[in-house]
PALO-145963 format. One record per residue: x negated, y negated, z negated of N, C-alpha, C in turn. Coordinates in steps of 0.02 Angstrom, whole numbers, plus 50000, padded with zeros to 5 digits. Atoms other than C-alpha are relative to their C-alpha. Layout:
# residues N
    n_xx    n_yy    n_zz   ca_xx   ca_yy   ca_zz    c_xx    c_yy    c_zz
       X       Y       Z       X       Y       Z       X       Y       Z
...
This chain:
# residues 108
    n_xx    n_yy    n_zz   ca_xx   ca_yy   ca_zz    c_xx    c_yy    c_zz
   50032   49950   50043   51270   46175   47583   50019   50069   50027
   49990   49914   49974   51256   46371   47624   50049   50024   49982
   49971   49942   50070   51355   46490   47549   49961   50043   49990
   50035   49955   50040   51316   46602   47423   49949   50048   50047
   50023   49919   49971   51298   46759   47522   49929   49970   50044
   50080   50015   49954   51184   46657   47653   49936   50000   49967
   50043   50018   50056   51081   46601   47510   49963   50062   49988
   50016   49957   50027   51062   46760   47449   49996   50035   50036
   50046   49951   49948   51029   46846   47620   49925   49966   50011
   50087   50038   49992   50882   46720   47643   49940   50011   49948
   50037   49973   50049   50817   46764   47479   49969   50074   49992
   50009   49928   50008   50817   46950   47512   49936   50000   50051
   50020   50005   49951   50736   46903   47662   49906   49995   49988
   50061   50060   50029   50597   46792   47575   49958   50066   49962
   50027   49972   50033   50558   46913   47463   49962   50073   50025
   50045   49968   49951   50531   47048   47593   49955   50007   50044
   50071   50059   49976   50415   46938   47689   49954   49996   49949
   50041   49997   50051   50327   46922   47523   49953   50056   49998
   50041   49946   49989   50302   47108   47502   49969   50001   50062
   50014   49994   49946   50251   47119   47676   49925   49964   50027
   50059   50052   50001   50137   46977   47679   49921   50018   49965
   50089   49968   50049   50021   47050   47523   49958   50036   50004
   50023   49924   49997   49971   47208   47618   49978   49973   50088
   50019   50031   49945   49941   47096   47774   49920   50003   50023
   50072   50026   50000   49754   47069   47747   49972   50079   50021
   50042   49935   49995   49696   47266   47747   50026   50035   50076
   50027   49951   49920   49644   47379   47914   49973   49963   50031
   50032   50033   49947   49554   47244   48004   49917   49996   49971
   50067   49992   50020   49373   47311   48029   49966   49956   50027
   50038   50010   49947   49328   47189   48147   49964   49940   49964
   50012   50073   50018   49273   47041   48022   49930   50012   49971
   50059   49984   50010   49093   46988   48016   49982   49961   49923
   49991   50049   50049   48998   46892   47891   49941   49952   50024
   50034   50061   49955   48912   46782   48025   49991   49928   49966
   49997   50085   50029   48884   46614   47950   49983   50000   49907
   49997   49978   50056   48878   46687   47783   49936   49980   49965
   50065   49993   50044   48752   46628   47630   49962   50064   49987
   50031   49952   49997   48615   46747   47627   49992   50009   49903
   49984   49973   50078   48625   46736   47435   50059   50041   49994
   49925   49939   50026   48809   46804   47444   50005   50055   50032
   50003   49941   49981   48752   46949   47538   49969   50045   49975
   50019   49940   50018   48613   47006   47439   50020   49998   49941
   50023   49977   50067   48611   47123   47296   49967   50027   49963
   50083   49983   50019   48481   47167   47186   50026   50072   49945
   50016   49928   50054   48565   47323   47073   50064   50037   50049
   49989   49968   49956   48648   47398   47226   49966   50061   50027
   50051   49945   49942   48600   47560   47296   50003   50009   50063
   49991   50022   49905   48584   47584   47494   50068   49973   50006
   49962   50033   49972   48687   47489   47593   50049   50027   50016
   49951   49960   49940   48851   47552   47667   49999   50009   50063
   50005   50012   49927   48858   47583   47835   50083   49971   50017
   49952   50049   49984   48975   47494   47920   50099   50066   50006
   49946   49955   49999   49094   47666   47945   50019   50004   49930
   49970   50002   50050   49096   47683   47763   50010   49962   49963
   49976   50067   50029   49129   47515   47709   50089   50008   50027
   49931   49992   49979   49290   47531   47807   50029   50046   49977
   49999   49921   50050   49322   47708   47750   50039   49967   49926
   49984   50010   50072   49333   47636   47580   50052   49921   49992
   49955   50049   49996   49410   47466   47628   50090   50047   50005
   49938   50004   49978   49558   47548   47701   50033   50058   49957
   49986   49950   50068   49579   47686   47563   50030   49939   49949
   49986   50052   50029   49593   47524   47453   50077   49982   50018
   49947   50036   49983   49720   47461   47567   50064   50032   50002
   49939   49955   49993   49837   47616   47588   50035   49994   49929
   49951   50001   50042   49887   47616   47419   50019   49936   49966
   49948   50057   50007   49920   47439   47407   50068   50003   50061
   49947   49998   49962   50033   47457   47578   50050   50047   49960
   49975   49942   50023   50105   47622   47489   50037   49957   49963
   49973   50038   50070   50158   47515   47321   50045   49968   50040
   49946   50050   49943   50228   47390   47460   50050   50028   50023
   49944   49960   49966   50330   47514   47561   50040   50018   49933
   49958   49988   50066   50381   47596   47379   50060   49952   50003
   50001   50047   50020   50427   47432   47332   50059   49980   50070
   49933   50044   49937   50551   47382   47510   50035   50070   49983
   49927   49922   50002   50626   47570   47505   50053   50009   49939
   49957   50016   50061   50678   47532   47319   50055   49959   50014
   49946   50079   50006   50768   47352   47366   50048   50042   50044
   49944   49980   49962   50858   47443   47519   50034   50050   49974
   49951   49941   50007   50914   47595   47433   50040   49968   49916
   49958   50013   50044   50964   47488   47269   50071   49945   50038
   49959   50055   49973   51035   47342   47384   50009   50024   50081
   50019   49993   49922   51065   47411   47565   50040   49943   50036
   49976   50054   49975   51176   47256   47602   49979   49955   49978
   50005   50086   50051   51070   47108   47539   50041   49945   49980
   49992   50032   50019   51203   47008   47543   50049   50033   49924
   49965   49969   50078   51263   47115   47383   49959   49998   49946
   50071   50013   50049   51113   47060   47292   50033   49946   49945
   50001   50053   50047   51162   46964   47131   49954   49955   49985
   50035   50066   50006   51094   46782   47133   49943   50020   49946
   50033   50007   50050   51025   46826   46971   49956   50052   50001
   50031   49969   50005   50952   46967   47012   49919   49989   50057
   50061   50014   49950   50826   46902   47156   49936   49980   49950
   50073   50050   50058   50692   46795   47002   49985   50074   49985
   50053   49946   50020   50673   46976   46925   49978   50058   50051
   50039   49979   49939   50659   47060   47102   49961   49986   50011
   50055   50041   49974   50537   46945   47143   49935   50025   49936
   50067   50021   50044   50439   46932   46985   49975   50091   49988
   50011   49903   50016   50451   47156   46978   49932   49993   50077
   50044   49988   49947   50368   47137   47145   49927   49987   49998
   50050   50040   50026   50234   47010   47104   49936   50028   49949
   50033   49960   50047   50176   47108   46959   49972   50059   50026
   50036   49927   49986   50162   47279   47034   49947   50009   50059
   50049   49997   49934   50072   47210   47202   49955   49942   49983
   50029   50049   50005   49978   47074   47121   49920   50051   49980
   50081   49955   50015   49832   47204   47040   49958   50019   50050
   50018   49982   49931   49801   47258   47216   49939   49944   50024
   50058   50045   49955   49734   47088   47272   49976   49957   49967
   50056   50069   50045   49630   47016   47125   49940   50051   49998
């Protein structure tokens, strides 16, 4: 079995991978929608189309202030915990679940 401290560096770890992970998906303009149902493209109470510059434009506006919340969100853990392994066991479930909450609105 580990010890504690390992335990609880792997957890700090996990959970920074987490944040990291949720903010993963935004800045990539390059994705088409090739193959795509032509029902799930059109819309009928849409006004003109975007162009493809300001679809991104607005994608990645979207995305900055989910990364932002994210960065927030790691600069907090290091300046409350700058040695993870000084992280109380007990405190990682409501690290986690603080995180979850504030970067979860982002990507529904």
């Amino acid at each position: 079995m580990f010890a504690p401290s390992v335990r609880i560096t792997g957890s700090i770890v996990a959970l920074l991978a987490l944040v990291g992970a949720m903010a993963v998906g935004c800045g990539k303009a390059d994705t088409t929608t090739a193959g795509a149902p032509a029902s799930s493209l059109a819309t009928t109470t849409a006004p003109a189309p975007l162009t493809k510059e300001q679809y991104v434009a607005q994608a990645n506006a979207i995305c900055k202030v989910a990364k932002d919340e994210s960065n927030k969100i790691g600069q907090e853990l290091s300046a409350k915990y700058p040695d993870p392994k000084a992280v109380p066991e007990d405190q990682y479930q409501v690290l986690l679940k603080d995180a979850v909450t504030r970067l979860l609105p982002f990507y529904q």
